[in-house]
PDB file with one MODEL, atoms N, CA, C and O in Angstrom:
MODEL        1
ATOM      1  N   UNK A   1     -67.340 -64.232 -67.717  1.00  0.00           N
ATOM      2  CA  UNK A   1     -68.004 -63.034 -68.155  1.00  0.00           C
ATOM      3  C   UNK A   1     -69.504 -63.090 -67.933  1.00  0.00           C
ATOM      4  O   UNK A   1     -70.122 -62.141 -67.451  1.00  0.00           O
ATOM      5  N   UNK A   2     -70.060 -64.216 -68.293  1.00  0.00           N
ATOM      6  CA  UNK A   2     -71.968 -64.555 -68.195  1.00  0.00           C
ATOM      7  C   UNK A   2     -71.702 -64.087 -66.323  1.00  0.00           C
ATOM      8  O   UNK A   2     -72.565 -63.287 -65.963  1.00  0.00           O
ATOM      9  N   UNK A   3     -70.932 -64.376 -65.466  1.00  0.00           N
ATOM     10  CA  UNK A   3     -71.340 -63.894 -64.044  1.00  0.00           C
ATOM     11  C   UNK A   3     -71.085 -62.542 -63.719  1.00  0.00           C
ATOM     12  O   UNK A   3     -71.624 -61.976 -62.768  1.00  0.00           O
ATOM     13  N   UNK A   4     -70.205 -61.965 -64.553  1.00  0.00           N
ATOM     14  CA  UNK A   4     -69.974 -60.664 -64.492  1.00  0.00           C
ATOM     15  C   UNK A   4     -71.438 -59.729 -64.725  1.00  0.00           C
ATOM     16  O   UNK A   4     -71.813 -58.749 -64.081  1.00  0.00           O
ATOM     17  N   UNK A   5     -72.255 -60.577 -66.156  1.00  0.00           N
ATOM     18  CA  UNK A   5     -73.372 -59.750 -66.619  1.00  0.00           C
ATOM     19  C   UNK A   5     -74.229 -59.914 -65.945  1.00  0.00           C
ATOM     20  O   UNK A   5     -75.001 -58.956 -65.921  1.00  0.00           O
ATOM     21  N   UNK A   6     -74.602 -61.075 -65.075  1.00  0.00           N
ATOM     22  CA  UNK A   6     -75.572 -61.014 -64.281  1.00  0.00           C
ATOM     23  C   UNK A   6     -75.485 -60.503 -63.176  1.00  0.00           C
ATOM     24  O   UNK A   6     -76.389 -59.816 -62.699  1.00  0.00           O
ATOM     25  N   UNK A   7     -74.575 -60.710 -62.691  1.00  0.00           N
ATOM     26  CA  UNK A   7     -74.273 -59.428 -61.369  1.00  0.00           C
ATOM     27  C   UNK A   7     -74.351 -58.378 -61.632  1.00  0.00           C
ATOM     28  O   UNK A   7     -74.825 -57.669 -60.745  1.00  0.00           O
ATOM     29  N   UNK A   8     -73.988 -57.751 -62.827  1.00  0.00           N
ATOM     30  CA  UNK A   8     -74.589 -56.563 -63.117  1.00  0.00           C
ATOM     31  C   UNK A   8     -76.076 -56.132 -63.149  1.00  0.00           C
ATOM     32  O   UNK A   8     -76.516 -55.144 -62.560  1.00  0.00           O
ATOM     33  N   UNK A   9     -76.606 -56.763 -63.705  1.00  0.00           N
ATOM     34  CA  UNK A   9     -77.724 -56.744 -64.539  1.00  0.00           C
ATOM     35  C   UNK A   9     -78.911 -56.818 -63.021  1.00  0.00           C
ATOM     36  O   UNK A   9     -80.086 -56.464 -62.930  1.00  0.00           O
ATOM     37  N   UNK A  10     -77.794 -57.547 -61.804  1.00  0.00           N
ATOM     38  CA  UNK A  10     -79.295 -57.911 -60.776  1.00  0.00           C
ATOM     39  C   UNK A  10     -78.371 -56.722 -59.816  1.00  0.00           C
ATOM     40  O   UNK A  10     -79.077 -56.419 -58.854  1.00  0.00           O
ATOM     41  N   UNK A  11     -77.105 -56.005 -59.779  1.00  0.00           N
ATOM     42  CA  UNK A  11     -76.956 -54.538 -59.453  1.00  0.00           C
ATOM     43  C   UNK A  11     -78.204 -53.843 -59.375  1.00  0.00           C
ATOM     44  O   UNK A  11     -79.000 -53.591 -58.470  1.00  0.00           O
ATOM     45  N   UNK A  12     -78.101 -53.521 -61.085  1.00  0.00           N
ATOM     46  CA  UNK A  12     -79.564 -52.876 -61.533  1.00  0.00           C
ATOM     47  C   UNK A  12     -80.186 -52.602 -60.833  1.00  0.00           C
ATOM     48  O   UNK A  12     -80.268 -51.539 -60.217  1.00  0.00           O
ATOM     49  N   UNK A  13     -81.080 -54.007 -60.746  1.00  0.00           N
ATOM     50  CA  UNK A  13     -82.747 -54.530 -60.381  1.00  0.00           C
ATOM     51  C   UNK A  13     -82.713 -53.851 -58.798  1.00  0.00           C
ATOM     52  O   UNK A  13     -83.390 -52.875 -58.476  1.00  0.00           O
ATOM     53  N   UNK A  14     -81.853 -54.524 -57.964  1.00  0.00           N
ATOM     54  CA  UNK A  14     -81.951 -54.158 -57.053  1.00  0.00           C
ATOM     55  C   UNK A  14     -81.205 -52.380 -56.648  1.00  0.00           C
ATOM     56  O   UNK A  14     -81.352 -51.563 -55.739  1.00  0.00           O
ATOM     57  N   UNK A  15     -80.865 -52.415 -57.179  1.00  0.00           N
ATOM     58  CA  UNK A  15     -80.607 -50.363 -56.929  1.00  0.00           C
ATOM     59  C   UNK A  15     -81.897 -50.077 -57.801  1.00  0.00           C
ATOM     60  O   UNK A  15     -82.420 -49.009 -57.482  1.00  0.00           O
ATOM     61  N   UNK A  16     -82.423 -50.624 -58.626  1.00  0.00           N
ATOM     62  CA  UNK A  16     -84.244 -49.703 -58.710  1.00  0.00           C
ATOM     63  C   UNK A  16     -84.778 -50.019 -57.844  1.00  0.00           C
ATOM     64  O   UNK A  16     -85.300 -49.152 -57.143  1.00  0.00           O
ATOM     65  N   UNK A  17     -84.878 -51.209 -57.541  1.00  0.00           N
ATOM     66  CA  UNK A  17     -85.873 -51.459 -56.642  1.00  0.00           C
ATOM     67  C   UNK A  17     -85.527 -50.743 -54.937  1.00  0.00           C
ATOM     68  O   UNK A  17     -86.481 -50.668 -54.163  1.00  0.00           O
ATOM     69  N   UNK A  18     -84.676 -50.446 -54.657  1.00  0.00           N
ATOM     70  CA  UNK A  18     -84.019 -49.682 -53.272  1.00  0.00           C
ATOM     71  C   UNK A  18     -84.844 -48.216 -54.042  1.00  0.00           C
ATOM     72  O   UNK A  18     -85.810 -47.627 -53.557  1.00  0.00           O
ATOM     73  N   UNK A  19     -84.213 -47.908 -55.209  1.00  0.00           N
ATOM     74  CA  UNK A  19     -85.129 -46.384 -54.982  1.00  0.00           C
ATOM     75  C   UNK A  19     -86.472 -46.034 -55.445  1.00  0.00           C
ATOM     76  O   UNK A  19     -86.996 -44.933 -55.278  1.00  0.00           O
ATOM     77  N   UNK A  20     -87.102 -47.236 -56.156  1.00  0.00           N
ATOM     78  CA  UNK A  20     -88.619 -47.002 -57.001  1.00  0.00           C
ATOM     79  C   UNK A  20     -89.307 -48.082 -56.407  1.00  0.00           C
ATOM     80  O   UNK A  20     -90.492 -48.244 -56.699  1.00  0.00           O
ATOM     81  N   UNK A  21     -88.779 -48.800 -55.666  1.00  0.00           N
ATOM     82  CA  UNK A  21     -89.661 -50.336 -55.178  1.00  0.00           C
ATOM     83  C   UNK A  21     -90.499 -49.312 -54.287  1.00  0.00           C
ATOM     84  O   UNK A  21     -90.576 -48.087 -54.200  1.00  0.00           O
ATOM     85  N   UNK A  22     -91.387 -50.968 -53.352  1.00  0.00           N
ATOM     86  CA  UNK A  22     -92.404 -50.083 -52.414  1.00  0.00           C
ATOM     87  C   UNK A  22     -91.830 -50.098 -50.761  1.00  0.00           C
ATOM     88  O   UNK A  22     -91.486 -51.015 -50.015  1.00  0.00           O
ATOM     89  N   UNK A  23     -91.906 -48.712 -50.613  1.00  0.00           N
ATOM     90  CA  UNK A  23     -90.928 -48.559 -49.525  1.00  0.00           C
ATOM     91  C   UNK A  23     -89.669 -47.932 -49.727  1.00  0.00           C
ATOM     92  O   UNK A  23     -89.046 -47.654 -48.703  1.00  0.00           O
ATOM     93  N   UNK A  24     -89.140 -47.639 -50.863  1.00  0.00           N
ATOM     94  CA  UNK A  24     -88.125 -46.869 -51.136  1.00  0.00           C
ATOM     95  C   UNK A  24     -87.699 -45.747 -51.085  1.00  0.00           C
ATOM     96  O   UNK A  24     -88.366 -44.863 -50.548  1.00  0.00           O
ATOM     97  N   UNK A  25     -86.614 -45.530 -51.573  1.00  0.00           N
ATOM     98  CA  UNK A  25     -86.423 -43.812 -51.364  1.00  0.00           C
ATOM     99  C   UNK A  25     -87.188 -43.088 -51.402  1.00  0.00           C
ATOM    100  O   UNK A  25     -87.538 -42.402 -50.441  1.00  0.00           O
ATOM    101  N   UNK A  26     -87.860 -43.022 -53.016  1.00  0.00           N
ATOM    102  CA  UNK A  26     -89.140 -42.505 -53.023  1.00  0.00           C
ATOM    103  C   UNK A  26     -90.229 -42.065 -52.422  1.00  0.00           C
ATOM    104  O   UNK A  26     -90.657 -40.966 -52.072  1.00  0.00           O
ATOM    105  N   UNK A  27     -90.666 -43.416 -52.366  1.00  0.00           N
ATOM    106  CA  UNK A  27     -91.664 -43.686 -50.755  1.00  0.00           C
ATOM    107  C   UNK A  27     -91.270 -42.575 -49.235  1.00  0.00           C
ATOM    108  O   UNK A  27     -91.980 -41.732 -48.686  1.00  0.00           O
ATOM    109  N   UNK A  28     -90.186 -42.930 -48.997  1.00  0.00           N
ATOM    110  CA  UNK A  28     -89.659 -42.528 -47.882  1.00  0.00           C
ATOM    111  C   UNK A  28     -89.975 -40.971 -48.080  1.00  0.00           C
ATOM    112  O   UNK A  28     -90.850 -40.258 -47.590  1.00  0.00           O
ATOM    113  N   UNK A  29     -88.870 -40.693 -49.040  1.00  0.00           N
ATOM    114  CA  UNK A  29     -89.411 -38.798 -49.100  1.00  0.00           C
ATOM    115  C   UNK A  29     -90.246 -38.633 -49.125  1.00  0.00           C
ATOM    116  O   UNK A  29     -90.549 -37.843 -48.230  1.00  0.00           O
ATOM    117  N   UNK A  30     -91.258 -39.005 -49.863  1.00  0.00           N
ATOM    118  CA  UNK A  30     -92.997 -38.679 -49.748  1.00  0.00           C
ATOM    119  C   UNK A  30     -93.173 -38.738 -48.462  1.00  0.00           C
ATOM    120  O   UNK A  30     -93.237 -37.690 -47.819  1.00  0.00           O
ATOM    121  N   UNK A  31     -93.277 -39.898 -47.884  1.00  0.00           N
ATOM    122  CA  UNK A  31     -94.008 -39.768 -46.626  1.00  0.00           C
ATOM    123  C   UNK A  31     -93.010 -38.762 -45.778  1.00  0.00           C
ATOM    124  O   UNK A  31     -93.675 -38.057 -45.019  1.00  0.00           O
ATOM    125  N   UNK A  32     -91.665 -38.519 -45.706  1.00  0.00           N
ATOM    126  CA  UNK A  32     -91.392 -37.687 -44.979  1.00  0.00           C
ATOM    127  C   UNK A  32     -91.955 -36.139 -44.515  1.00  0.00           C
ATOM    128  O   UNK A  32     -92.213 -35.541 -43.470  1.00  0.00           O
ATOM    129  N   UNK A  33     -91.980 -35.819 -46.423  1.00  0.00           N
ATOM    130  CA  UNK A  33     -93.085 -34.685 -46.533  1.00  0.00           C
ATOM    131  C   UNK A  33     -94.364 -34.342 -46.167  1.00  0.00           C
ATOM    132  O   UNK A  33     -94.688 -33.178 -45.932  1.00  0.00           O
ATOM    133  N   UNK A  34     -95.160 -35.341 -46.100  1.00  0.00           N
ATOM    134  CA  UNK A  34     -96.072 -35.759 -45.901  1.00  0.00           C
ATOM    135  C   UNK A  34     -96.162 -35.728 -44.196  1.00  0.00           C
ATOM    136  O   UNK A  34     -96.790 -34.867 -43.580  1.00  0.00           O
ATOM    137  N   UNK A  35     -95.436 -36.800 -43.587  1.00  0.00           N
ATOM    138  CA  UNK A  35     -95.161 -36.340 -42.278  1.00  0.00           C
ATOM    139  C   UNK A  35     -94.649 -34.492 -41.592  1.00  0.00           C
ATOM    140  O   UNK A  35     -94.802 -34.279 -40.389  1.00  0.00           O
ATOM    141  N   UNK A  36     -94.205 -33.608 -42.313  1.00  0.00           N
ATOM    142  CA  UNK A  36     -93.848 -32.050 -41.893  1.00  0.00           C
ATOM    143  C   UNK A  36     -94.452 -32.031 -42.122  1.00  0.00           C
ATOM    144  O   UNK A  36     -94.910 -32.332 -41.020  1.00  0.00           O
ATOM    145  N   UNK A  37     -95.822 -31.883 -43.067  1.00  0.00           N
ATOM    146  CA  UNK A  37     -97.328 -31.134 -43.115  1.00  0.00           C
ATOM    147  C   UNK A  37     -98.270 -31.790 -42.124  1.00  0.00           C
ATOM    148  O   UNK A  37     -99.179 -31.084 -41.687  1.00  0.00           O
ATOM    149  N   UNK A  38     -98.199 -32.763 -41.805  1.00  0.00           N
ATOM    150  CA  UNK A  38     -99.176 -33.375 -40.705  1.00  0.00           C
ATOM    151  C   UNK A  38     -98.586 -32.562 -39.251  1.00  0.00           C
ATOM    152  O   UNK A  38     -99.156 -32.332 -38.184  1.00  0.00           O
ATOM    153  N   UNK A  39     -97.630 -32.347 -39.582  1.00  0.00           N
ATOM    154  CA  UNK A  39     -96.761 -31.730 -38.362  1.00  0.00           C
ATOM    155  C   UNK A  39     -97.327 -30.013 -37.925  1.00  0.00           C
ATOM    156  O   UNK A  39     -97.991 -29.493 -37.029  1.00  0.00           O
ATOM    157  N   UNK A  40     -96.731 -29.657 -38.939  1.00  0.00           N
ATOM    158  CA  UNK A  40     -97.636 -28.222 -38.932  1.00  0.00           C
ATOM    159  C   UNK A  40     -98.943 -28.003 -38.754  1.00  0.00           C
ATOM    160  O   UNK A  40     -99.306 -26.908 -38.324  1.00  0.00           O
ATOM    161  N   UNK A  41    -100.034 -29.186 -39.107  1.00  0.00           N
ATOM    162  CA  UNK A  41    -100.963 -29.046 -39.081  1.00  0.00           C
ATOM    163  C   UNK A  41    -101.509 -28.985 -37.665  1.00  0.00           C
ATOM    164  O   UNK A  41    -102.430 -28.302 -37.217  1.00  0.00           O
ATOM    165  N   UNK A  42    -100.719 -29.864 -37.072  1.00  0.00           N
ATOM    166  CA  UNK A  42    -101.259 -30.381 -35.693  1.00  0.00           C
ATOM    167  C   UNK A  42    -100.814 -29.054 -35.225  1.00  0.00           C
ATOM    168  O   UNK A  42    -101.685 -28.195 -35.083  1.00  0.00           O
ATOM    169  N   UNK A  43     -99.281 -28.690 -34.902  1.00  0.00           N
ATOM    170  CA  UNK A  43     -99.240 -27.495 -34.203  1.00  0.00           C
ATOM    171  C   UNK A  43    -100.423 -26.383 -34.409  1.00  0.00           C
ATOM    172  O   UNK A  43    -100.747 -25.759 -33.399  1.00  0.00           O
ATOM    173  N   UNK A  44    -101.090 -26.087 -35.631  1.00  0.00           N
ATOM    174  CA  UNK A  44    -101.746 -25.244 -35.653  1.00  0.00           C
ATOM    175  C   UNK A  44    -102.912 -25.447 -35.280  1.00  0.00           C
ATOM    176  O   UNK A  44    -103.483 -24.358 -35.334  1.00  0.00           O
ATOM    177  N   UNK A  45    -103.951 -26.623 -34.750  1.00  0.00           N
ATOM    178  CA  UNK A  45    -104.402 -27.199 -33.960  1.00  0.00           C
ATOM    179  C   UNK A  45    -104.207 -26.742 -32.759  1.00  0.00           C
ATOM    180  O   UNK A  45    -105.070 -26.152 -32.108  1.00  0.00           O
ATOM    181  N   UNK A  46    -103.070 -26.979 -32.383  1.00  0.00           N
ATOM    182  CA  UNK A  46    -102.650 -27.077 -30.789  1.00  0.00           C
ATOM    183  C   UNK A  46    -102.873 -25.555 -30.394  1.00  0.00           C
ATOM    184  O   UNK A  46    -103.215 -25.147 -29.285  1.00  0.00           O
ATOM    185  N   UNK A  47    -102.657 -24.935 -31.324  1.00  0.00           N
ATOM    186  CA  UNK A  47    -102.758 -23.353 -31.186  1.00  0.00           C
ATOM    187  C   UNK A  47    -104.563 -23.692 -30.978  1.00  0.00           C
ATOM    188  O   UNK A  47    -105.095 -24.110 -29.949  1.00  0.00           O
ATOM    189  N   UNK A  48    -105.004 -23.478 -31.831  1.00  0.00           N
ATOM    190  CA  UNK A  48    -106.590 -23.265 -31.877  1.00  0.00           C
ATOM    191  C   UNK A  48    -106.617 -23.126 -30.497  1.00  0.00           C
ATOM    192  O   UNK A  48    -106.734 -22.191 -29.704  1.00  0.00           O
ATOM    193  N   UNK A  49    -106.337 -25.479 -30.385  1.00  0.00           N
ATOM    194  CA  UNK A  49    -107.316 -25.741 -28.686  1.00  0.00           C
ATOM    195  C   UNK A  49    -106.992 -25.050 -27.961  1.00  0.00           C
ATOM    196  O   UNK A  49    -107.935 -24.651 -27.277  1.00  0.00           O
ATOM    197  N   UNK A  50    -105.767 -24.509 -27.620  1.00  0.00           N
ATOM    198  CA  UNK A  50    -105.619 -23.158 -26.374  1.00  0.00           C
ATOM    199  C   UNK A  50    -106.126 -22.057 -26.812  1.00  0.00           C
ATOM    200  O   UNK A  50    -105.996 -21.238 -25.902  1.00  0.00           O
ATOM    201  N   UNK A  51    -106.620 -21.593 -27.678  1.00  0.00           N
ATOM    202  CA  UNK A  51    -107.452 -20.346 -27.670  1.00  0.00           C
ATOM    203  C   UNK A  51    -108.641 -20.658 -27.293  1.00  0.00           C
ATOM    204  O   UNK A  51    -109.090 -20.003 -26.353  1.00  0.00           O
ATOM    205  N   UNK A  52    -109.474 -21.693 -27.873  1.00  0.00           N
ATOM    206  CA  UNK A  52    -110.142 -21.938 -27.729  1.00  0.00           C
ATOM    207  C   UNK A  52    -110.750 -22.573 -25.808  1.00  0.00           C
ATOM    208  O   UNK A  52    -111.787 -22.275 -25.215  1.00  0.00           O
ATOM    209  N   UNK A  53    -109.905 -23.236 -25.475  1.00  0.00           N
ATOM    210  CA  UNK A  53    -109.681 -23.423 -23.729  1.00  0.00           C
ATOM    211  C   UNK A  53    -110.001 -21.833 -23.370  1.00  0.00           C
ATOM    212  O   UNK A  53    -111.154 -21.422 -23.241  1.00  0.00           O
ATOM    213  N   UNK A  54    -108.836 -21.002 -23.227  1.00  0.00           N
ATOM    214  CA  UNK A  54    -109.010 -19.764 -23.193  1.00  0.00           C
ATOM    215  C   UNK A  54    -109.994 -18.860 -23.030  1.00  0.00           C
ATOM    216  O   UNK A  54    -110.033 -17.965 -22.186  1.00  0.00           O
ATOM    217  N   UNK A  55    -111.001 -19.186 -24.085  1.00  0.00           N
ATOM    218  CA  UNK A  55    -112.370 -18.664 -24.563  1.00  0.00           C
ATOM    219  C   UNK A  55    -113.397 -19.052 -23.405  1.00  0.00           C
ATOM    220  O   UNK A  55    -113.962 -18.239 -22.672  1.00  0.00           O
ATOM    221  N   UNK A  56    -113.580 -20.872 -23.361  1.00  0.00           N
ATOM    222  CA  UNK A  56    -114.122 -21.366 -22.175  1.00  0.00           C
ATOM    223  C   UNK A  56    -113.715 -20.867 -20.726  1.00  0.00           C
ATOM    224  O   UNK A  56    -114.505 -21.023 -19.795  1.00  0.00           O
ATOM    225  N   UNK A  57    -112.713 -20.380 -20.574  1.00  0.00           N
ATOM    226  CA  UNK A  57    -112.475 -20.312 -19.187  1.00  0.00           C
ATOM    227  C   UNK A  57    -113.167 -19.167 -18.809  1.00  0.00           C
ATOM    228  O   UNK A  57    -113.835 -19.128 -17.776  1.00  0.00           O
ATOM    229  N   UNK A  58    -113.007 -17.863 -19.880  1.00  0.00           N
ATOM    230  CA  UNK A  58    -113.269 -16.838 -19.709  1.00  0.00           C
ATOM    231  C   UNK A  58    -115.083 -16.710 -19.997  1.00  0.00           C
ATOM    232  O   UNK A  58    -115.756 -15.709 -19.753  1.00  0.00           O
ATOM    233  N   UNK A  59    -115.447 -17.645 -20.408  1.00  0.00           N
ATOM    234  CA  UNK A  59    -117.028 -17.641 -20.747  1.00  0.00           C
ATOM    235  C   UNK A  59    -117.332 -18.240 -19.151  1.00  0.00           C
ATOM    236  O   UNK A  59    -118.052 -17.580 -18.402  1.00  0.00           O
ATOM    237  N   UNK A  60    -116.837 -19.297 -18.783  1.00  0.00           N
ATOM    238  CA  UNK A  60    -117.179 -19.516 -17.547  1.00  0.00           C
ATOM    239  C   UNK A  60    -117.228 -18.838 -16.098  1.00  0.00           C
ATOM    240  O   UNK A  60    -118.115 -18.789 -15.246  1.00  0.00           O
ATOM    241  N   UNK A  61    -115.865 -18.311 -16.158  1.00  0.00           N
ATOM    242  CA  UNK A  61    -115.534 -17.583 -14.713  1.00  0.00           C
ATOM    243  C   UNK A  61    -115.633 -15.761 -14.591  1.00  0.00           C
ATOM    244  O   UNK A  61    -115.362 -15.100 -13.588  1.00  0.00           O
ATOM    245  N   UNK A  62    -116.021 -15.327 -15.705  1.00  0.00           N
ATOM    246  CA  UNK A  62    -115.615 -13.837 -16.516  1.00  0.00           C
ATOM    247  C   UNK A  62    -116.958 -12.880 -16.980  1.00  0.00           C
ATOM    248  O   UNK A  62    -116.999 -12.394 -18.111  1.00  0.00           O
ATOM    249  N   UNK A  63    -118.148 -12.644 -15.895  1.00  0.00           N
ATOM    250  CA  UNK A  63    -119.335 -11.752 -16.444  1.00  0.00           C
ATOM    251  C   UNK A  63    -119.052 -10.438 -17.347  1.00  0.00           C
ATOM    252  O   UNK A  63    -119.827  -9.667 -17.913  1.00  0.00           O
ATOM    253  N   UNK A  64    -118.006 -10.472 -17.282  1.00  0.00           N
ATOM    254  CA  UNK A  64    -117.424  -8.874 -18.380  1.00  0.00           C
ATOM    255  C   UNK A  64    -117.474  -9.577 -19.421  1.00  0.00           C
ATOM    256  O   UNK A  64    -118.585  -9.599 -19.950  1.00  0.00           O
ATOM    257  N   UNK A  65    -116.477 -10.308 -20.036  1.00  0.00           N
ATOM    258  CA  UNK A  65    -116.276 -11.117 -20.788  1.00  0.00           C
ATOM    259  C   UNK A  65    -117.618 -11.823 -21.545  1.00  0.00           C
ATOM    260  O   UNK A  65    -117.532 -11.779 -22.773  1.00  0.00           O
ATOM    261  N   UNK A  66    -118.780 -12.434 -21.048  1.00  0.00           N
ATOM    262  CA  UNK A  66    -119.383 -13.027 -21.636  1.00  0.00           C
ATOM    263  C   UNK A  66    -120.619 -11.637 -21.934  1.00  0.00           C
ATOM    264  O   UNK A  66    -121.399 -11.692 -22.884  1.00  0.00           O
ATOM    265  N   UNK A  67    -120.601 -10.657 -21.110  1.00  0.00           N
ATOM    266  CA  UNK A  67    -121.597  -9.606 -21.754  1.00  0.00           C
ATOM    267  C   UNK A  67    -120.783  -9.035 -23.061  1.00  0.00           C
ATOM    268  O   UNK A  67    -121.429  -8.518 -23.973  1.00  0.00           O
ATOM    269  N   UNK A  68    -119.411  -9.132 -23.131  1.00  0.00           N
ATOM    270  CA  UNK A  68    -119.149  -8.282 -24.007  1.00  0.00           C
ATOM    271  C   UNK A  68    -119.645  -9.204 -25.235  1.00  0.00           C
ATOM    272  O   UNK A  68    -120.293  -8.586 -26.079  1.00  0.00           O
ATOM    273  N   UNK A  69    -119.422 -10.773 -25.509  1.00  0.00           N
ATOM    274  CA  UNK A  69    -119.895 -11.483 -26.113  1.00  0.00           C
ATOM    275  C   UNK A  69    -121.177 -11.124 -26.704  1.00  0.00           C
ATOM    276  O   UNK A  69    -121.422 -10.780 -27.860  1.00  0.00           O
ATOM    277  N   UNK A  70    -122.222 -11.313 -25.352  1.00  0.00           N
ATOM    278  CA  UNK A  70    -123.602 -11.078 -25.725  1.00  0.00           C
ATOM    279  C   UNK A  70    -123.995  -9.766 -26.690  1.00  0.00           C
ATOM    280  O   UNK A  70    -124.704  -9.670 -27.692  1.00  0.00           O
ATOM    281  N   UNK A  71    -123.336  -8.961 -26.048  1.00  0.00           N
ATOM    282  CA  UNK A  71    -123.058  -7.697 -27.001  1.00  0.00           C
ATOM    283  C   UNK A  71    -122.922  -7.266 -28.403  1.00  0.00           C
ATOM    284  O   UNK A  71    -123.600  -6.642 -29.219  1.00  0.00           O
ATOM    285  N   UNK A  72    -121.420  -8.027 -28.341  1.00  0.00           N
ATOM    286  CA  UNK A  72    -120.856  -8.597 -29.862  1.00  0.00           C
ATOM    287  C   UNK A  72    -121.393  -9.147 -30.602  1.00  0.00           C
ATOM    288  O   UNK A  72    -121.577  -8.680 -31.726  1.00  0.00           O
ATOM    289  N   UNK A  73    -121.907 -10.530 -30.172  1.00  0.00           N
ATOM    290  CA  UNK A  73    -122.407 -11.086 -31.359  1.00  0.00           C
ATOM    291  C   UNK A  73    -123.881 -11.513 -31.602  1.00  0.00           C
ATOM    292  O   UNK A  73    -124.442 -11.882 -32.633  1.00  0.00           O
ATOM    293  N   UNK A  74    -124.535 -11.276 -29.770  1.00  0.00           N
ATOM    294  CA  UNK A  74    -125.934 -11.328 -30.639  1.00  0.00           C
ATOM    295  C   UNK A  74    -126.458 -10.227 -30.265  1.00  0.00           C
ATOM    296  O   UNK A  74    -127.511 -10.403 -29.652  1.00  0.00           O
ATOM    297  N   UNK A  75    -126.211  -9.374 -30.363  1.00  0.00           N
ATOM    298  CA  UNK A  75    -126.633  -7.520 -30.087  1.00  0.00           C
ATOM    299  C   UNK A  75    -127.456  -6.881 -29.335  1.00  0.00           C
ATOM    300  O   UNK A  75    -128.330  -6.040 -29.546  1.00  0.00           O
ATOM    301  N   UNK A  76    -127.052  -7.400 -28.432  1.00  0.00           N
ATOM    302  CA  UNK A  76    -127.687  -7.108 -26.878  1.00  0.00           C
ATOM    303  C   UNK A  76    -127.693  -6.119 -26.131  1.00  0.00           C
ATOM    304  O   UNK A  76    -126.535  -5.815 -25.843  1.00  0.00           O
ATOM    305  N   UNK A  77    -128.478  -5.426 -25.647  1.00  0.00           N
ATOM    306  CA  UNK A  77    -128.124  -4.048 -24.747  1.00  0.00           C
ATOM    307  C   UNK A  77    -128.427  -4.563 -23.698  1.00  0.00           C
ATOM    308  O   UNK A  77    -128.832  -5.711 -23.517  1.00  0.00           O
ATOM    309  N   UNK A  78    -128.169  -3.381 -22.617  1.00  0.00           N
ATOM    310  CA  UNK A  78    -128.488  -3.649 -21.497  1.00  0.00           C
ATOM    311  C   UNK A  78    -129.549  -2.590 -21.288  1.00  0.00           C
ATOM    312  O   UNK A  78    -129.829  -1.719 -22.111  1.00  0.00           O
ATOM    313  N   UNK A  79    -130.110  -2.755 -20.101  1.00  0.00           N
ATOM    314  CA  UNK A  79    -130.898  -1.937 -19.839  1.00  0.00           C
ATOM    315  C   UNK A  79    -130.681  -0.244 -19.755  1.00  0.00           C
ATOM    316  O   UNK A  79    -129.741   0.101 -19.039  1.00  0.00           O
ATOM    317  N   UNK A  80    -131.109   0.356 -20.120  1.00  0.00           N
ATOM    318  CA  UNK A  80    -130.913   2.341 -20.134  1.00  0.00           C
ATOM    319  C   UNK A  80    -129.651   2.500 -21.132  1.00  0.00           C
ATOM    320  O   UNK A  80    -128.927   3.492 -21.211  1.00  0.00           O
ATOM    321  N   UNK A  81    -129.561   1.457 -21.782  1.00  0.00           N
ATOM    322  CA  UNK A  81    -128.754   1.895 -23.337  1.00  0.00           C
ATOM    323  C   UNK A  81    -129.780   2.694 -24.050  1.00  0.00           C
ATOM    324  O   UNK A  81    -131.000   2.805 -23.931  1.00  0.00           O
ATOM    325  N   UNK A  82    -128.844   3.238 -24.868  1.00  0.00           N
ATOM    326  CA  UNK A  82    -129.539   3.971 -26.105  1.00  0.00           C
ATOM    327  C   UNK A  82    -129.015   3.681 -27.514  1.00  0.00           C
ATOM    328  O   UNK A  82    -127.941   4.055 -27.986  1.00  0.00           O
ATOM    329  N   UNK A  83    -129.997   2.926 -28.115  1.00  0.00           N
ATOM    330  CA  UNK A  83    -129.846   2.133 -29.886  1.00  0.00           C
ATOM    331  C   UNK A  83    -130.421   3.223 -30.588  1.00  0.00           C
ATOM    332  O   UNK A  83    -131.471   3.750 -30.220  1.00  0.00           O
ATOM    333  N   UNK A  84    -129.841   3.545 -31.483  1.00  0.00           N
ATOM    334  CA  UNK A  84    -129.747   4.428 -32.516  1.00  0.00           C
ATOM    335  C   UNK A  84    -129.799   3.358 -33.916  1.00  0.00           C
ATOM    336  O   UNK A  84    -129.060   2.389 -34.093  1.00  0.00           O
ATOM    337  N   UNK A  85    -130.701   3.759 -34.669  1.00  0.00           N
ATOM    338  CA  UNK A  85    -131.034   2.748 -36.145  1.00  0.00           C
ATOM    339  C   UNK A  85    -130.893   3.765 -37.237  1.00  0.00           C
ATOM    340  O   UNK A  85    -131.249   4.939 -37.134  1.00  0.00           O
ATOM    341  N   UNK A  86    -130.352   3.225 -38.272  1.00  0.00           N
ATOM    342  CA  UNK A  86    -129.695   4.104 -38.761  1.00  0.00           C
ATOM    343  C   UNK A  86    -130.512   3.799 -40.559  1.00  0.00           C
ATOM    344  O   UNK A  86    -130.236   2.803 -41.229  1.00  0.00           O
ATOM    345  N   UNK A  87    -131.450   4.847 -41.000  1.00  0.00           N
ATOM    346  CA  UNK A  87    -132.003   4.368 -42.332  1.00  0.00           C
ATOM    347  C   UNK A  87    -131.398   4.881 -43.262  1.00  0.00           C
ATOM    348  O   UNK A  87    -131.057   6.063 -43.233  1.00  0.00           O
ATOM    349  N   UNK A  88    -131.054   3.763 -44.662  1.00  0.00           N
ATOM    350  CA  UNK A  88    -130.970   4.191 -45.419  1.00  0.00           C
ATOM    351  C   UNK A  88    -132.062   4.988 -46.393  1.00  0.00           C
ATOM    352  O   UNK A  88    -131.683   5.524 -47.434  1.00  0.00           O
TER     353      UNK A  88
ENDMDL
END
């Protein structure tokens, strides 16, 4: 019977330790999770850098494209435009 209880008793130990030790089940799911969000993250990355490529190509090879820029965002006319200012 005393080998019966200790085989039990080190059952136990070792089925906690398989799911709460370090490296265990536990462990494992975490990092699994952990791994799908690193996952997603990157894809959404991967998205960016091709927009972003995208952007460069068209800033480089594309004079429409980069006036409309100049335009856009630092408010540029061209010559024989007409700016209208508007007071409050």
């Amino acid at each position: 019977m005393k080998i019966g209880r200790y085989l039990v008793v080190f059952l136990v130990l070792m089925g906690f330790l398989i799911i709460f030790g370090n490296n265990g089940l536990v462990d494992n799911y975490v990092m699994k999770e952990k791994l799908k969000i690193l996952k997603e993250e990157n894809a959404q990355i991967v998205l960016e850098n091709n927009g972003l490529k995208k952007e460069i190509s068209l800033l480089r090879n594309n004079p429409q494209y980069i006036e409309a820029v100049a335009r856009k965002e630092l408010g540029m006319v061209r010559k024989g435009d007409i700016v209208y200012r508007f007071v409050d």
